[in-house]
C-alpha positions as CSV (number, residue, x, y, z in Angstrom):
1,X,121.9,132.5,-15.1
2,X,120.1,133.1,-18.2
3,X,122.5,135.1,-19.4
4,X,124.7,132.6,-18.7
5,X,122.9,130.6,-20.7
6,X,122.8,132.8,-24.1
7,X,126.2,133.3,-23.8
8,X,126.7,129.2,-23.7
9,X,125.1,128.9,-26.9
10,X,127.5,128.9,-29.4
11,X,130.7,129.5,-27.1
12,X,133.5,127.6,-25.7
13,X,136.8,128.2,-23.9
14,X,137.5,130.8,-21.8
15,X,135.2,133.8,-21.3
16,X,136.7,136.9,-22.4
17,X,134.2,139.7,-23.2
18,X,136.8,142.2,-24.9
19,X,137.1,139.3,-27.4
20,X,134.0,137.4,-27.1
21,X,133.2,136.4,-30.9
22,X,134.9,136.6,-34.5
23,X,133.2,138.5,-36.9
24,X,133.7,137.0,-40.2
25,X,133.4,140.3,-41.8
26,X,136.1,142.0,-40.1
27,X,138.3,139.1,-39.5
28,X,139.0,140.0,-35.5
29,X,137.4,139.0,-32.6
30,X,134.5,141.6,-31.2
31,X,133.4,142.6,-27.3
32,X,130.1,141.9,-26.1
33,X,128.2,145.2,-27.5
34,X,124.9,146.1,-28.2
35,X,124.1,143.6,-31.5
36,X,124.6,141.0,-28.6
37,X,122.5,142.1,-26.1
38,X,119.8,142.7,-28.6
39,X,120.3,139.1,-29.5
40,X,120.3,137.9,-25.7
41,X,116.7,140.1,-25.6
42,X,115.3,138.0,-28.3
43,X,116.4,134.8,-26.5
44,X,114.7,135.5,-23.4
45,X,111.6,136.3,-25.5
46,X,111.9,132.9,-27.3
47,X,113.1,130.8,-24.8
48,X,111.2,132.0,-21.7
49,X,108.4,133.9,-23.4
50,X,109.9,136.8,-21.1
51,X,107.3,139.2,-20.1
52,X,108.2,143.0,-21.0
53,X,108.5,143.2,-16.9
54,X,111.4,140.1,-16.9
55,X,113.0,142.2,-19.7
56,X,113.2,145.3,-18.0
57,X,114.7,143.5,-15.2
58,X,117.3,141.9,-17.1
59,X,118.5,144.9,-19.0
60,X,119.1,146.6,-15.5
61,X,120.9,143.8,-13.6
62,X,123.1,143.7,-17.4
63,X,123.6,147.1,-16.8
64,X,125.0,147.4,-13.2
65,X,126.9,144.4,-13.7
66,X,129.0,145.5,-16.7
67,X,129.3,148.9,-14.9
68,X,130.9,147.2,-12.4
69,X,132.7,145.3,-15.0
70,X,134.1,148.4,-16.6
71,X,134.1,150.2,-13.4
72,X,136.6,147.7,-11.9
73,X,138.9,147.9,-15.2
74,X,138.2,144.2,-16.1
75,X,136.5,145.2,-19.2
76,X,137.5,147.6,-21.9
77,X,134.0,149.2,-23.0
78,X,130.8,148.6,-21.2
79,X,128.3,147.7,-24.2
80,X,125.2,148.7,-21.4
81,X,126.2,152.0,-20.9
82,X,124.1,153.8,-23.7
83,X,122.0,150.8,-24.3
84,X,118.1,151.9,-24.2
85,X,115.3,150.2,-22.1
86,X,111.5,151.0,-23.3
87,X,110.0,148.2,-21.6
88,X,108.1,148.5,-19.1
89,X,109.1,149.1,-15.1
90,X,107.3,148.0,-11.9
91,X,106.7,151.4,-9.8
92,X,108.3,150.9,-6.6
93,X,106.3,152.1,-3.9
94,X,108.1,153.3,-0.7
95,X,106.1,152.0,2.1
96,X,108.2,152.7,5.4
97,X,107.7,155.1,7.5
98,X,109.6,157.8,8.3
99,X,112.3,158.3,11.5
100,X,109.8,161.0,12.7
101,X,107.0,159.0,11.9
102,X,108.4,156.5,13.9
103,X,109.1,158.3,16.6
104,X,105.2,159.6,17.3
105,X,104.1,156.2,16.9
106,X,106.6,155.5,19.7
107,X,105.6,158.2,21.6
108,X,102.0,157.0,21.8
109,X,102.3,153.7,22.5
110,X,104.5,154.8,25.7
111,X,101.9,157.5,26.5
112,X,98.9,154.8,26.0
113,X,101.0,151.6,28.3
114,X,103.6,153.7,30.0
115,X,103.9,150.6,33.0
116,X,104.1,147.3,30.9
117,X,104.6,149.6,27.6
118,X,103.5,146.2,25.4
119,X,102.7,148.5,22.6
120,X,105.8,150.0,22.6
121,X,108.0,146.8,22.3
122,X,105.8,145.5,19.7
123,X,106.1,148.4,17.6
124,X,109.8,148.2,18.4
125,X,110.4,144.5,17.3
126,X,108.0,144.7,14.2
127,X,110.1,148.0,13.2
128,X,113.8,146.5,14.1
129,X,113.6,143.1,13.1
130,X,111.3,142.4,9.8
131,X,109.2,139.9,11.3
132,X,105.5,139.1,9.2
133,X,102.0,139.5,10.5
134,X,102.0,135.4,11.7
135,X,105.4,135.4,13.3
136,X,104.8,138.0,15.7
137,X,101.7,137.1,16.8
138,X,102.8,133.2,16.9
139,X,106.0,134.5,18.6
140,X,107.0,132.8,22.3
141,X,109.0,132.5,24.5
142,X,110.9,129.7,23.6
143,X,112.2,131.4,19.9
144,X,114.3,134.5,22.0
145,X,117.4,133.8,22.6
146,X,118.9,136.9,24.6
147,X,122.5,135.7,24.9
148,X,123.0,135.6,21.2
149,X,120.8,138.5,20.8
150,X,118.4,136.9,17.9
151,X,114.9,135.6,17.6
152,X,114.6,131.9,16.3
153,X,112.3,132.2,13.1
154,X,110.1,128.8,12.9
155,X,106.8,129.4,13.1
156,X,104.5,131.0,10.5
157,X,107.4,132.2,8.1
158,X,107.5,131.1,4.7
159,X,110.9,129.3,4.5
160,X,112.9,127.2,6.3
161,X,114.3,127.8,10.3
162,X,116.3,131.1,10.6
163,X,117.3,133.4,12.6
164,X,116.4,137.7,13.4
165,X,118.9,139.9,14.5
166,X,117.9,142.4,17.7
167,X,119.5,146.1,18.4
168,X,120.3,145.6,22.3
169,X,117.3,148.7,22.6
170,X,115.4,145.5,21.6
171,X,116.9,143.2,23.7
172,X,116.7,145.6,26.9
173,X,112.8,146.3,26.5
174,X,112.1,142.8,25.8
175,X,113.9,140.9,28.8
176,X,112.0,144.3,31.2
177,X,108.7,142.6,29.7
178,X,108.8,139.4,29.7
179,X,109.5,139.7,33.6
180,X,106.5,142.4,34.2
181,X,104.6,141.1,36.5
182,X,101.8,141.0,34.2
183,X,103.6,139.2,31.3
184,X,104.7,137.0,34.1
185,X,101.3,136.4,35.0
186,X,99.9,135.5,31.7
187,X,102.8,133.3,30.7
188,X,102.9,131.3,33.9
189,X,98.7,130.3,33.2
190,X,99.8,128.2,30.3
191,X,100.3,130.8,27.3
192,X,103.1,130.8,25.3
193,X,102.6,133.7,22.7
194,X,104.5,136.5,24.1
195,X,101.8,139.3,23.0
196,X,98.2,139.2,24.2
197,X,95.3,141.7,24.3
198,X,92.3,141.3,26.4
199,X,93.7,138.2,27.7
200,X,94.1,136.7,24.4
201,X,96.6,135.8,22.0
202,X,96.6,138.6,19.4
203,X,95.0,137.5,16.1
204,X,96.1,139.0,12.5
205,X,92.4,141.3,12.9
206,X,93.6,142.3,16.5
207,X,97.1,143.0,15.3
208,X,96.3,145.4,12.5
209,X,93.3,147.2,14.4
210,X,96.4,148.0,16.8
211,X,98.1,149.6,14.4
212,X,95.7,151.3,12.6
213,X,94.0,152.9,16.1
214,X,97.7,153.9,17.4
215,X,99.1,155.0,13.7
216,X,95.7,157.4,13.4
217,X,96.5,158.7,17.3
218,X,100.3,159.6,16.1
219,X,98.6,161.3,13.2
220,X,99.8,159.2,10.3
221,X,97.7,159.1,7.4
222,X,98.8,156.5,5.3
223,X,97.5,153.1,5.0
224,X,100.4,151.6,7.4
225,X,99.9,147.3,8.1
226,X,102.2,144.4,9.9
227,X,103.9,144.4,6.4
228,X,104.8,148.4,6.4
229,X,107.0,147.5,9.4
230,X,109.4,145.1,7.2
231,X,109.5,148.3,4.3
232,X,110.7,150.3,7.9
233,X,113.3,147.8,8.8
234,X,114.5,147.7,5.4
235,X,114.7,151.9,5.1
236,X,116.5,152.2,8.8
237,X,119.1,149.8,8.1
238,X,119.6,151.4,5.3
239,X,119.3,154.7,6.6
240,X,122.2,153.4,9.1
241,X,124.7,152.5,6.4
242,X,123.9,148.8,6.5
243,X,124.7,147.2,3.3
244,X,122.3,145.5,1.1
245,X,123.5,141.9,2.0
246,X,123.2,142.4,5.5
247,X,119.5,143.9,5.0
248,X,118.4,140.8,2.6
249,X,119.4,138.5,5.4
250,X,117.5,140.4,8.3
251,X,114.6,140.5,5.9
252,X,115.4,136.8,4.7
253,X,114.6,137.0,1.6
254,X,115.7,134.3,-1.1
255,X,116.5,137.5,-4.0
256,X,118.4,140.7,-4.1
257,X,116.1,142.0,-6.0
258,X,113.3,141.6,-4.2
259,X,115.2,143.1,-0.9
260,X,115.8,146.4,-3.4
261,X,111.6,146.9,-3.7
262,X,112.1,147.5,0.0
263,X,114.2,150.7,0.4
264,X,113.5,153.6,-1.2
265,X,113.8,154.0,-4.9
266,X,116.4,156.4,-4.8
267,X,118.3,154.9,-2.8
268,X,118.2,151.3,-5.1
269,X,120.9,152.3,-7.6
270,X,123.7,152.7,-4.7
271,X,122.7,149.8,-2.7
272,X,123.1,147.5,-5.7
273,X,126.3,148.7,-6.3
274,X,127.4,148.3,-2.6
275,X,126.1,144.6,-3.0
276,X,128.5,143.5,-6.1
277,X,131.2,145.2,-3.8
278,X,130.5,142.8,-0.8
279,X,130.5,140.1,-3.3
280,X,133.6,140.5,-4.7
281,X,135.1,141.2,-1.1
């Protein structure tokens, strides 16, 4: 949108970018190129006293979009493709954990509750459907809906009503729990919250000492909280081929580009391109 916004400037008609502007000097009409860029740079400095962060941003969404551009043969030369960028970038820091590491936490929360296997299920929902700290311990009843296979989202999320997607490995554990005779139990003496501990509605302390005790009994050593789990959900889908669209809407959030701080850094490059190729589908 800002670059709508430069390009609006001193422009009208139809956009073209092989023949954007006329060049007095040369007496023909030039392609967006690198003197224009620079020039779009100094705008965003000006105009929204962009931060050397913002700028870095911008110059990589530029350049994935005209390589699509030129990629897709609607554009002759793609002035991004050399085009240099020494400000600064935000480290992206992978904070998933891994399929194996996964897999031992899963391993010990079915060793620890084999009967009711609570733990299990809640590390399976927080690492299959991107939920925050407050919306799985806030989570009842009332938001699962198992015949369409999704969990309502309105309570403790930080946008409007929506709705979770669950794999049917979810969907199978969840309905076995809910009708445990212990779940039953608690639910039916006036609880709504689905998890408990100790007879008590988990708290955001409870929640995390749960997953620090059972992460340090699977032997994982990183710093792992209710937020690593949406980081996981990000990196599985991915890992699955799940394009980047369908990943920002499981994670809901309101920009790609914060759904692309979520999956590995390697990985960001591809996923973006996948996303301008859903877009144009």
């Amino acid at each position: 949108m800002k670059f709508e916004q430069y390009l609006s400037l001193d422009f009208e008609g139809e956009l073209d970018f092989d023949k954007f502007y006329y060049d007095t000097e040369s007496e023909t009409y030039r392609p967006i190129d690198t003197e224009c860029i620079d020039g779009y740079i100094q705008f965003l400095k000006k105009r929204f006293q962009a931060s050397k962060n913002t700028i870095f941003n911008n110059i990589v969404y530029l350049k994935h979009f005209f390589t699509l551009l030129h990629g897709l043969g609607m554009i002759k030369q793609n002035p991004m493709k050399n085009f240099p960028n020494p400000y600064y970038e935000r480290r992206i820091i992978d904070r998933s954990l891994s399929i194996g590491e996964c897999q031992r936490l899963f391993q010990v929360a079915l060793k620890a509750d084999p009967f009711v296997r609570k733990y299990f299920i809640l590390f399976l929902l927080m690492t299959t459907t991107a939920l925050r700290n407050r919306e799985i311990i806030q989570l009842t009843l009332e938001q699962i809906d198992f015949k369409r296979r999704v969990i309502m989202v309105n309570k403790g999320q930080k946008t409007t009503s929506e709705v979770v997607y669950m794999p049917d490995s979810l969907v199978d554990e969840l309905e076995r729990y809910i009708y445990h005779p212990v779940v039953e139990g608690w639910l039916k003496s006036g609880h709504s919250e689905v998890f408990f501990e100790n007879n008590h509605p988990l708290s955001k302390e409870v929640l995390n000492r749960i997953i620090r005790n059972f992460c340090l009994n699977a032997g994982i050593q990183k710093k792992v909280t209710a937020h690593s789990f949406r980081h996981t959900t990000a990196y599985l889908m991915q890992k699955s081929g799940i394009d980047i669209i369908s990943i920002k809407r499981q994670l809901r959030h309101k920009q790609l580009s914060t759904t692309l701080r979520y999956v590995p850094p390697v990985d960001a490059a591809k996923l973006l391109k996948d996303a301008c190729s859903t877009l144009i589908e």
